[in-house]
CHARMM internal coordinates of N, CA and C (Angstrom, degrees):
IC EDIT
DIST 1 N 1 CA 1.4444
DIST 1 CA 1 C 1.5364
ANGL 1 N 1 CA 1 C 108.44
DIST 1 C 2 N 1.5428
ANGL 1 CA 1 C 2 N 119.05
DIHE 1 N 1 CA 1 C 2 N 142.82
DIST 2 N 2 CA 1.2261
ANGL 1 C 2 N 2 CA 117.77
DIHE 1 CA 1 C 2 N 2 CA -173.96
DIST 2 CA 2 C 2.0864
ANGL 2 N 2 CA 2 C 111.09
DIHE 1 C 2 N 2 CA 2 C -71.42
DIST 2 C 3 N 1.0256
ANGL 2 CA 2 C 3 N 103.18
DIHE 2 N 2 CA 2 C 3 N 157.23
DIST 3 N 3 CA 1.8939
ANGL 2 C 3 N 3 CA 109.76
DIHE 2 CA 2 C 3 N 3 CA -175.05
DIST 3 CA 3 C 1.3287
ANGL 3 N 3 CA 3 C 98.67
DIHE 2 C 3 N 3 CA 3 C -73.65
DIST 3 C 4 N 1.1929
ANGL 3 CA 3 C 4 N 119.60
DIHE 3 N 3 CA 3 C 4 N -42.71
DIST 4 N 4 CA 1.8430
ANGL 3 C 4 N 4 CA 95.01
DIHE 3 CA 3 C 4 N 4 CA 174.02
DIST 4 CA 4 C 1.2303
ANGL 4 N 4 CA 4 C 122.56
DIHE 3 C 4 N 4 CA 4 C -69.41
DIST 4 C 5 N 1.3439
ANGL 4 CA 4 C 5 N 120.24
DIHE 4 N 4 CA 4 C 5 N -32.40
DIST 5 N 5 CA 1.5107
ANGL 4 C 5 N 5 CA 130.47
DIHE 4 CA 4 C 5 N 5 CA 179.37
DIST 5 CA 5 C 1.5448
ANGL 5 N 5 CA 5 C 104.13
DIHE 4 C 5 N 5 CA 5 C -35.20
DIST 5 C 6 N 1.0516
ANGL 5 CA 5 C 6 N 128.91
DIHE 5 N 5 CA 5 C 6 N 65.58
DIST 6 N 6 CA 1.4383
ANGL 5 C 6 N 6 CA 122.03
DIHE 5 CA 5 C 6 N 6 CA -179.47
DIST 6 CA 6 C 1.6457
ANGL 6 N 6 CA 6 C 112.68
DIHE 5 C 6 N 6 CA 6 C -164.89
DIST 6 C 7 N 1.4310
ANGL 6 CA 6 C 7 N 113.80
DIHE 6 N 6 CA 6 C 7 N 176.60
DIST 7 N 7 CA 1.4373
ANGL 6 C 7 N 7 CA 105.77
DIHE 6 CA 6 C 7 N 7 CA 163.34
DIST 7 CA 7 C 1.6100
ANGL 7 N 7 CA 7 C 121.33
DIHE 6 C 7 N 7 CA 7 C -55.83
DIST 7 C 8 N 1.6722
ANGL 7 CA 7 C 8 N 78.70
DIHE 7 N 7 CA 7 C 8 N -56.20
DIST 8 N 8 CA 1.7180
ANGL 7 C 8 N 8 CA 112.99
DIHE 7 CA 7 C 8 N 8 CA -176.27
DIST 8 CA 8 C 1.6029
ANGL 8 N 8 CA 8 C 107.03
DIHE 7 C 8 N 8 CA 8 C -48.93
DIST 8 C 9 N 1.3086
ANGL 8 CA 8 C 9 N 119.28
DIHE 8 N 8 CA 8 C 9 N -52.88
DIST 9 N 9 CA 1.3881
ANGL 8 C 9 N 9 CA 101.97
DIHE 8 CA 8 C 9 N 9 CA -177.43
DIST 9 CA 9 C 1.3950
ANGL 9 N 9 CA 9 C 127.98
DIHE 8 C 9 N 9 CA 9 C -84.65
DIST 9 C 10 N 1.4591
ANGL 9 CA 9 C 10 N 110.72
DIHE 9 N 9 CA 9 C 10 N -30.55
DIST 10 N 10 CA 1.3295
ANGL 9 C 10 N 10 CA 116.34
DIHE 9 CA 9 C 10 N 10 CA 143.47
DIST 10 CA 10 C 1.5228
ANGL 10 N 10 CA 10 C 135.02
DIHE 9 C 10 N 10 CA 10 C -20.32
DIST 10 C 11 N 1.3093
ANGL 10 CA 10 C 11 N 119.35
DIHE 10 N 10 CA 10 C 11 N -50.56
DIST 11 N 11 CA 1.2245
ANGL 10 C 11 N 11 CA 143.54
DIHE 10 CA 10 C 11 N 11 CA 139.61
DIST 11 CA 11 C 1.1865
ANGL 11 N 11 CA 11 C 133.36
DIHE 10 C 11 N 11 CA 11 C -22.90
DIST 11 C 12 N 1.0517
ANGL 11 CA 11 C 12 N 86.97
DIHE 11 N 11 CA 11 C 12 N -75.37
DIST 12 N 12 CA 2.0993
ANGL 11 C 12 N 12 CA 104.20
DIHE 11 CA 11 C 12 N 12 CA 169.72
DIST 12 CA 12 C 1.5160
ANGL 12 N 12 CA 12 C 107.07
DIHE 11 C 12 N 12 CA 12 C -65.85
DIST 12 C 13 N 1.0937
ANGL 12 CA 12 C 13 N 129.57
DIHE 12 N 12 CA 12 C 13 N -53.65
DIST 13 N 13 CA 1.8061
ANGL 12 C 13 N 13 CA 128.64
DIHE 12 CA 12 C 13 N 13 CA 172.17
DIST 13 CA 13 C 1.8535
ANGL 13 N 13 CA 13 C 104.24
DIHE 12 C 13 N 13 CA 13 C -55.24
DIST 13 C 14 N 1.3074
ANGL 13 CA 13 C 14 N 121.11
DIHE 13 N 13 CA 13 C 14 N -27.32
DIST 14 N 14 CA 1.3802
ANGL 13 C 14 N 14 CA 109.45
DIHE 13 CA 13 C 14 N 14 CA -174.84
DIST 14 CA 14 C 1.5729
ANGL 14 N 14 CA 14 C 97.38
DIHE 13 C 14 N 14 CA 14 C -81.41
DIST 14 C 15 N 1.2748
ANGL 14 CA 14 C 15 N 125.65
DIHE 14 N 14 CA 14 C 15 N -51.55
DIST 15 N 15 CA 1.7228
ANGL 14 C 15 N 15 CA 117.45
DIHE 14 CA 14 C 15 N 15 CA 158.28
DIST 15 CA 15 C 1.3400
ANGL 15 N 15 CA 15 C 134.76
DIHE 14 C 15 N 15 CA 15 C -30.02
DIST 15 C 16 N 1.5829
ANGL 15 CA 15 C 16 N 104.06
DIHE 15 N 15 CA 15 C 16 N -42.43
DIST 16 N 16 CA 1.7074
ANGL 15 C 16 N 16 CA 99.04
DIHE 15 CA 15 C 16 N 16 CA 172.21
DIST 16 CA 16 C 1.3444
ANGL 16 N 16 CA 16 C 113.07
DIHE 15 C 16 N 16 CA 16 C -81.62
DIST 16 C 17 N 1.2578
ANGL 16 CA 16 C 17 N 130.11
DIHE 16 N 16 CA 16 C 17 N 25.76
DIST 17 N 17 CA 1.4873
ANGL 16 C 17 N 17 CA 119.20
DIHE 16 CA 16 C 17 N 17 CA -167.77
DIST 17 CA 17 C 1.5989
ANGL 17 N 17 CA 17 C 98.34
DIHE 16 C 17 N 17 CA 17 C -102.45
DIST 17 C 18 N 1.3750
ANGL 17 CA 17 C 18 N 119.36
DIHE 17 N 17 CA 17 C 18 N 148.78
DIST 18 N 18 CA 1.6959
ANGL 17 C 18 N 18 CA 114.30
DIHE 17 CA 17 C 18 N 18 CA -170.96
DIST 18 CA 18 C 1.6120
ANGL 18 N 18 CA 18 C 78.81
DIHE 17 C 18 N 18 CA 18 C -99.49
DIST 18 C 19 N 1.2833
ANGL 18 CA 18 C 19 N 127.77
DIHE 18 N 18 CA 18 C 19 N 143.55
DIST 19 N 19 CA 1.2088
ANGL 18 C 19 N 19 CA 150.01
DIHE 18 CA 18 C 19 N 19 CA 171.72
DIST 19 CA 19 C 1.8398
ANGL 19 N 19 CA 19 C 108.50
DIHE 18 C 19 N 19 CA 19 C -119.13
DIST 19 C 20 N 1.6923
ANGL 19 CA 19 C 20 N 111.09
DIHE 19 N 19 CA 19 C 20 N 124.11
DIST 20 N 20 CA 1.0909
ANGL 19 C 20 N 20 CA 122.80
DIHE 19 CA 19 C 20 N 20 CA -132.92
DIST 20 CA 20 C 1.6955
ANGL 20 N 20 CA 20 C 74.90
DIHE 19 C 20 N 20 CA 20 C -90.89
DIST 20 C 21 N 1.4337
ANGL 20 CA 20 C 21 N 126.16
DIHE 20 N 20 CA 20 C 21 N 138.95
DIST 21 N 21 CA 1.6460
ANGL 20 C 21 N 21 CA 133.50
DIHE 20 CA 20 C 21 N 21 CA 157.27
DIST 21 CA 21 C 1.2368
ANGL 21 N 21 CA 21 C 100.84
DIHE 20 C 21 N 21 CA 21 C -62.22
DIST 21 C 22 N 1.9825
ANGL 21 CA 21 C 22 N 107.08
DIHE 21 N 21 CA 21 C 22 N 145.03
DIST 22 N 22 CA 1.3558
ANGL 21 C 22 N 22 CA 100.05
DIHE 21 CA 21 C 22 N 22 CA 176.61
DIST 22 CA 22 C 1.6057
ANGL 22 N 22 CA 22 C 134.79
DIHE 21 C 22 N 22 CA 22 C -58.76
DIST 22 C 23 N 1.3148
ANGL 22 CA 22 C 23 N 112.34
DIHE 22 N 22 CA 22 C 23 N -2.70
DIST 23 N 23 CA 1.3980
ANGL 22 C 23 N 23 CA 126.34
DIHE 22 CA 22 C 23 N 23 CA -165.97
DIST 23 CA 23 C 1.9232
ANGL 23 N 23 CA 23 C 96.37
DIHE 22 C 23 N 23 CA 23 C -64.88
DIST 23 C 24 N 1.4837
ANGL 23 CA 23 C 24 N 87.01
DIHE 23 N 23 CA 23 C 24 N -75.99
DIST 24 N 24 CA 1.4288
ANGL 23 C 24 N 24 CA 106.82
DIHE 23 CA 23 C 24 N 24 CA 172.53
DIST 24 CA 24 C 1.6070
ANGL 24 N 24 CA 24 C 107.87
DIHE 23 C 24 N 24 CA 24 C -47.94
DIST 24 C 25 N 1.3893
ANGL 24 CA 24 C 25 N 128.79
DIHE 24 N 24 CA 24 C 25 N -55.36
DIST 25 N 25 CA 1.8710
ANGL 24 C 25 N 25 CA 104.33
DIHE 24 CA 24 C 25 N 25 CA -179.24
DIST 25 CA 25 C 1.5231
ANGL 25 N 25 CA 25 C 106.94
DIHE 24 C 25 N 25 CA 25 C -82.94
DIST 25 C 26 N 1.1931
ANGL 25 CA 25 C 26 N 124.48
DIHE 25 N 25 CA 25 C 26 N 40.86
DIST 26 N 26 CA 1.6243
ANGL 25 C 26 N 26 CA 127.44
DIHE 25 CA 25 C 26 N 26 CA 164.18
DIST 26 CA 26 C 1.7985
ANGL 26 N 26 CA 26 C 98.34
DIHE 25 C 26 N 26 CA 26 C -113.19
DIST 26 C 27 N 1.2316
ANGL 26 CA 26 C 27 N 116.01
DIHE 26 N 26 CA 26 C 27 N -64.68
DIST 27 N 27 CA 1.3700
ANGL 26 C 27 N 27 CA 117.02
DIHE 26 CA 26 C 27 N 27 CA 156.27
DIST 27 CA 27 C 1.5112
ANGL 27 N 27 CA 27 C 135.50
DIHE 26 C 27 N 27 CA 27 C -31.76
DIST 27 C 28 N 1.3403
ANGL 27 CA 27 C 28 N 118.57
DIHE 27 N 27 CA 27 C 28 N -45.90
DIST 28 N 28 CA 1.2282
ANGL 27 C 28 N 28 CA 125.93
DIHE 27 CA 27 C 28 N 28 CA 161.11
DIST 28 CA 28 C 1.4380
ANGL 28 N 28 CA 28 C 120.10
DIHE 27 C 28 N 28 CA 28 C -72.70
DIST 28 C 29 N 1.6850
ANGL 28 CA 28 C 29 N 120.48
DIHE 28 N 28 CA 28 C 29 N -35.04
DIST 29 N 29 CA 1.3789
ANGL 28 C 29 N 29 CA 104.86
DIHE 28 CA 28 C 29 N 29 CA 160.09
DIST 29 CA 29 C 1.6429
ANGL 29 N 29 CA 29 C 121.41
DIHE 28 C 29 N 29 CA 29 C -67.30
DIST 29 C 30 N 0.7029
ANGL 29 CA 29 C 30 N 102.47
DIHE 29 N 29 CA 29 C 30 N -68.46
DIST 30 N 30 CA 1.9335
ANGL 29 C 30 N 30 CA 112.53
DIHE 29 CA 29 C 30 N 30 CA 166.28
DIST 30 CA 30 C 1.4473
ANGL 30 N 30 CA 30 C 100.04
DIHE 29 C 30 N 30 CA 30 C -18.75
DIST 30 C 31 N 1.4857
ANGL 30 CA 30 C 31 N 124.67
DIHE 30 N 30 CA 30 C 31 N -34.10
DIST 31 N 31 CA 1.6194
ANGL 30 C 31 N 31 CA 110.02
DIHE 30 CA 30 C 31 N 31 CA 172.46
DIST 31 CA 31 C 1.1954
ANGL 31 N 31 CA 31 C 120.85
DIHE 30 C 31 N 31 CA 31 C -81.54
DIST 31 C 32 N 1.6107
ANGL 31 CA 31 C 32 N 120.20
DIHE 31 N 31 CA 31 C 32 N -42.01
DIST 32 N 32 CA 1.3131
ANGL 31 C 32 N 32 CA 143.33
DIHE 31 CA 31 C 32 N 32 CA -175.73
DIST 32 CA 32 C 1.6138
ANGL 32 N 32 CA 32 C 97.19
DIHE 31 C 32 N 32 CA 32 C -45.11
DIST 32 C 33 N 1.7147
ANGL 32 CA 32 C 33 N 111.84
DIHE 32 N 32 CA 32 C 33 N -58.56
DIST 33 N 33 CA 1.8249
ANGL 32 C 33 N 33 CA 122.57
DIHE 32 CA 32 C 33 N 33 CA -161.69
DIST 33 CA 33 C 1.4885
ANGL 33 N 33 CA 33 C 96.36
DIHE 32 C 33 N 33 CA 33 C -55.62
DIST 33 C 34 N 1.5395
ANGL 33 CA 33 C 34 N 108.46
DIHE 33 N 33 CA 33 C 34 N -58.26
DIST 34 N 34 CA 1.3339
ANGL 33 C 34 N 34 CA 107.33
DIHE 33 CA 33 C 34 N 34 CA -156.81
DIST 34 CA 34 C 1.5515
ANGL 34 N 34 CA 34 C 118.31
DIHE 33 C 34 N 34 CA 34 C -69.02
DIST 34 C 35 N 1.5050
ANGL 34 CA 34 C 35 N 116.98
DIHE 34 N 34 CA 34 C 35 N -24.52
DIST 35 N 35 CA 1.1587
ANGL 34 C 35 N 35 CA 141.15
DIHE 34 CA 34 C 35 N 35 CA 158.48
DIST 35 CA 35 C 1.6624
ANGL 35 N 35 CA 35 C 108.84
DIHE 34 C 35 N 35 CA 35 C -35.20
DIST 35 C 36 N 1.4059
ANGL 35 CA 35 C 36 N 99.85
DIHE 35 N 35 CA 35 C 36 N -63.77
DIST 36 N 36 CA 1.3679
ANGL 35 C 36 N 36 CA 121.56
DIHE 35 CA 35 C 36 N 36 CA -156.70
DIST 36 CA 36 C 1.4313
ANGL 36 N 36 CA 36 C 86.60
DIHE 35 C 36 N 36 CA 36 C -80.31
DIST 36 C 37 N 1.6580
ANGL 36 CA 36 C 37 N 145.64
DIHE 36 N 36 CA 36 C 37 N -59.96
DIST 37 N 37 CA 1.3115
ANGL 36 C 37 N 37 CA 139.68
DIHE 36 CA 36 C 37 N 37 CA 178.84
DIST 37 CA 37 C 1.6369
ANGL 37 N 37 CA 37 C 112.56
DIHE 36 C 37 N 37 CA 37 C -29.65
DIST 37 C 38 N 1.3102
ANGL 37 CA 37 C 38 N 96.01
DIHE 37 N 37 CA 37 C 38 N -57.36
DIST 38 N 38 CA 2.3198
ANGL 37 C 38 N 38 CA 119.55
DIHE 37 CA 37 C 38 N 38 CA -172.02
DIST 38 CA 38 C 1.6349
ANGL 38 N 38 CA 38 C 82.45
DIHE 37 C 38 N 38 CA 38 C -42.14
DIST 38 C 39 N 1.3685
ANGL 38 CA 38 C 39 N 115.47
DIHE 38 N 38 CA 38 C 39 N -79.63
DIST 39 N 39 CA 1.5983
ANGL 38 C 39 N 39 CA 124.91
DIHE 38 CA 38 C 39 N 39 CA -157.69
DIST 39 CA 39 C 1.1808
ANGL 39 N 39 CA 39 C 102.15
DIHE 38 C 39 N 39 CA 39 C -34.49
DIST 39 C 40 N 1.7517
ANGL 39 CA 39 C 40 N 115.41
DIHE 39 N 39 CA 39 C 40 N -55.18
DIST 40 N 40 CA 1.5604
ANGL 39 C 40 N 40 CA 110.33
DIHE 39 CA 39 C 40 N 40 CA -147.07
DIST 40 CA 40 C 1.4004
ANGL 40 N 40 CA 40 C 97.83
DIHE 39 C 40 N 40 CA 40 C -85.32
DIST 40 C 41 N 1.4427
ANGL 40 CA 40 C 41 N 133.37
DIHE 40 N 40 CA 40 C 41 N -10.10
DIST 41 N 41 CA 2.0275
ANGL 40 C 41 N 41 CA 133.86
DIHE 40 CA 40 C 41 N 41 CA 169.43
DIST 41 CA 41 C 1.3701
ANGL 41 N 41 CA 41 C 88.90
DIHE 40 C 41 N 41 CA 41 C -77.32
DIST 41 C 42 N 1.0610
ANGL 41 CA 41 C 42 N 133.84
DIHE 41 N 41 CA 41 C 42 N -59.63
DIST 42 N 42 CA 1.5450
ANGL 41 C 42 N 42 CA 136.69
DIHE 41 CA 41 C 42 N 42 CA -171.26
DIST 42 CA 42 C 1.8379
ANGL 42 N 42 CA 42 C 99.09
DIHE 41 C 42 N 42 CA 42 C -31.08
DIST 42 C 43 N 1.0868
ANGL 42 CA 42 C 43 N 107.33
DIHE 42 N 42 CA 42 C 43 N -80.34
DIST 43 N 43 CA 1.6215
ANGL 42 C 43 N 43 CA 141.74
DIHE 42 CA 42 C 43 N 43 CA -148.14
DIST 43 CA 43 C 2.0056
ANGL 43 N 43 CA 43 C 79.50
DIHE 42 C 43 N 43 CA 43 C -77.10
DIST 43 C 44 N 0.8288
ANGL 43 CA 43 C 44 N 118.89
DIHE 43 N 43 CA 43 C 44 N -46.90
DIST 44 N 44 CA 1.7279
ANGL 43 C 44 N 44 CA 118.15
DIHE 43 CA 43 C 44 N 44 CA -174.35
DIST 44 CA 44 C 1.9803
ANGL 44 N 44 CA 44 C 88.19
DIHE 43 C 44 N 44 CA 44 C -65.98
DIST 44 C 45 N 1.3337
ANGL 44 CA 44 C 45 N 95.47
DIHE 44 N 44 CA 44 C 45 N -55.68
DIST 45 N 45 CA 1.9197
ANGL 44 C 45 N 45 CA 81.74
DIHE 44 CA 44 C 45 N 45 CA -171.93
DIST 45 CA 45 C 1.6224
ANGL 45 N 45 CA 45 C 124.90
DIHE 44 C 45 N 45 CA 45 C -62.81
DIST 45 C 46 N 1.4116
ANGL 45 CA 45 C 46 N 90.17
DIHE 45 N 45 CA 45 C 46 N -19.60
DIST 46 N 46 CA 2.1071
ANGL 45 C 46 N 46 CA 88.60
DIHE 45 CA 45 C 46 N 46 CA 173.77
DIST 46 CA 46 C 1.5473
ANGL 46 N 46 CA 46 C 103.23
DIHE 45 C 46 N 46 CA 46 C -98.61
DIST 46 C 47 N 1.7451
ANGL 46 CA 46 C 47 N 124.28
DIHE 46 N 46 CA 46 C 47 N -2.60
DIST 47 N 47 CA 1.4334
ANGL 46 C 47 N 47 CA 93.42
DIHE 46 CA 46 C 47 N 47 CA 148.24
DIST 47 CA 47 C 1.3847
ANGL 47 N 47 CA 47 C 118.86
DIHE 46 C 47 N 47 CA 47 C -78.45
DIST 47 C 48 N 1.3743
ANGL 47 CA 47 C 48 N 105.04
DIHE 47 N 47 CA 47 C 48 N -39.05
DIST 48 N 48 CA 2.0682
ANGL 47 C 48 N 48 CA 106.86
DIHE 47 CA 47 C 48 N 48 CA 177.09
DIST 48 CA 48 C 1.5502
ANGL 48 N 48 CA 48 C 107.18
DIHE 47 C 48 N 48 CA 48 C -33.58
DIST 48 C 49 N 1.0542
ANGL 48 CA 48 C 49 N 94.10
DIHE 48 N 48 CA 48 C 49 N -53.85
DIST 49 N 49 CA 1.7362
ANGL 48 C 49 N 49 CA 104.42
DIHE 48 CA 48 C 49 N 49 CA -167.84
DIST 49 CA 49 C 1.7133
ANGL 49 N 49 CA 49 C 120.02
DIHE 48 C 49 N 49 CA 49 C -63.54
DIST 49 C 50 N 1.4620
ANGL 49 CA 49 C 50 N 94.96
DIHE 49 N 49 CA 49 C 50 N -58.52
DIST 50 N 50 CA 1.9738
ANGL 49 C 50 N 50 CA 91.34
DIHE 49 CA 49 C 50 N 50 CA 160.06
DIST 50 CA 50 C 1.5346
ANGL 50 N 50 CA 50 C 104.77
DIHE 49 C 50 N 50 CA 50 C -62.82
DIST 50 C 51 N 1.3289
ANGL 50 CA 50 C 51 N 146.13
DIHE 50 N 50 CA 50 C 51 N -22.88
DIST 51 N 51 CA 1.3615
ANGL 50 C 51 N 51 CA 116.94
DIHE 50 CA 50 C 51 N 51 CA -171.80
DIST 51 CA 51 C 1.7812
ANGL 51 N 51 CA 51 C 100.99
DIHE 50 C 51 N 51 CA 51 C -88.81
DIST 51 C 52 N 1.3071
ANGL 51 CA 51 C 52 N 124.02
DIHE 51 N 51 CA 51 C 52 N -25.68
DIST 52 N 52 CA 1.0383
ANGL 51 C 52 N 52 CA 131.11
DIHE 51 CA 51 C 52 N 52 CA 164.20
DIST 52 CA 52 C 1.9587
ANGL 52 N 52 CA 52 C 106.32
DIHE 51 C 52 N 52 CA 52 C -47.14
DIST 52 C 53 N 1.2725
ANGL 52 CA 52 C 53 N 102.11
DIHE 52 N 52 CA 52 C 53 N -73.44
DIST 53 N 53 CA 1.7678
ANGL 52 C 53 N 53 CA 107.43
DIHE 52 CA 52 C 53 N 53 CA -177.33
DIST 53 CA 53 C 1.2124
ANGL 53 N 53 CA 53 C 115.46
DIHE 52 C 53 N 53 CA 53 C -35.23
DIST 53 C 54 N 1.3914
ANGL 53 CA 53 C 54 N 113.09
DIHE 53 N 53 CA 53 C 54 N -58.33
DIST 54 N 54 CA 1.4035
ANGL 53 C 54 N 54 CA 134.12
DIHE 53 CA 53 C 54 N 54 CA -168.16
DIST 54 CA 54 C 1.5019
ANGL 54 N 54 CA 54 C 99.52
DIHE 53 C 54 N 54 CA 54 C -62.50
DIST 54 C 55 N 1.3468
ANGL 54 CA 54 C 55 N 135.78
DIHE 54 N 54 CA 54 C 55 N -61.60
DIST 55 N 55 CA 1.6587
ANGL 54 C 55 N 55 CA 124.67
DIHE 54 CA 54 C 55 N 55 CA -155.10
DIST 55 CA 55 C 1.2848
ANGL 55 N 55 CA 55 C 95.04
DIHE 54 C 55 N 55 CA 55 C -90.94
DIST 55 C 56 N 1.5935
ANGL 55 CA 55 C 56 N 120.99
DIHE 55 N 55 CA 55 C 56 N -64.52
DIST 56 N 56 CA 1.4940
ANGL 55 C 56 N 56 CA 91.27
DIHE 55 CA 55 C 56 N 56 CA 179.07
DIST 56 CA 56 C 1.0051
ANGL 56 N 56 CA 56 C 146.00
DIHE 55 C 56 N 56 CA 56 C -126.02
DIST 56 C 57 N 1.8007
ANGL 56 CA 56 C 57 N 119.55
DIHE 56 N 56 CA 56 C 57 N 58.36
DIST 57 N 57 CA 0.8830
ANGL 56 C 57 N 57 CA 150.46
DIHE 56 CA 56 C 57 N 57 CA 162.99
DIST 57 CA 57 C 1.2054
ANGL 57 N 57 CA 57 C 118.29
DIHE 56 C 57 N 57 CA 57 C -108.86
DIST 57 C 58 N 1.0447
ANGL 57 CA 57 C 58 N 146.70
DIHE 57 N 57 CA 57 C 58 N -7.83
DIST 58 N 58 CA 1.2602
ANGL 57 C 58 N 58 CA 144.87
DIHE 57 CA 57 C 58 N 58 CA -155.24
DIST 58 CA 58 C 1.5810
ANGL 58 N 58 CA 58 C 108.06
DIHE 57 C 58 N 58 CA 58 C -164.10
DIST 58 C 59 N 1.7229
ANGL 58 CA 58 C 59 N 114.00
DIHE 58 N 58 CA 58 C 59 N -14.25
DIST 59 N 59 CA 1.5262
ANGL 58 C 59 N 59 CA 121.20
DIHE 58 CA 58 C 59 N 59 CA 179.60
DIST 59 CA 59 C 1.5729
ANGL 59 N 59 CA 59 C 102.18
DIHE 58 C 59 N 59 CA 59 C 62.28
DIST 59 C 60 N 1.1446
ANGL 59 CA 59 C 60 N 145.33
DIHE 59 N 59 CA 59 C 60 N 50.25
DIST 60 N 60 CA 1.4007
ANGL 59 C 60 N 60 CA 141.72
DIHE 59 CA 59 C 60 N 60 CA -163.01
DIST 60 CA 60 C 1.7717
ANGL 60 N 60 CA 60 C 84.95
DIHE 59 C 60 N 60 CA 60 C -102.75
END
COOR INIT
IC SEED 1 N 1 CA 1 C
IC BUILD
């Protein structure tokens, strides 16, 4: 049977885990949003832009 397979080792692996201070997971979200904001103006401006091409540029 594997050594973590247990309470006990279970245990011991939840101890070695570095658990991020809130400083650092406020910072890392704050990157994730703004990250995630960029994409969705990005991805919103090349639909603007194909719906722009498409009707009246091309009369589609």
């Amino acid at each position: 049977m594997l050594k973590w397979f247990s309470i006990r080792g279970i245990i011991t692996e939840i101890k070695r885990i570095r658990w991020s201070s809130p400083k650092e997971l406020a910072k890392d979200s704050a990157t994730v949003i703004i990250f995630t904001a960029a994409f969705a103006l990005f991805f919103l401006a090349c639909t603007a832009f194909n719906a722009w091409f498409l009707t009246d540029l091309l009369g589609v």
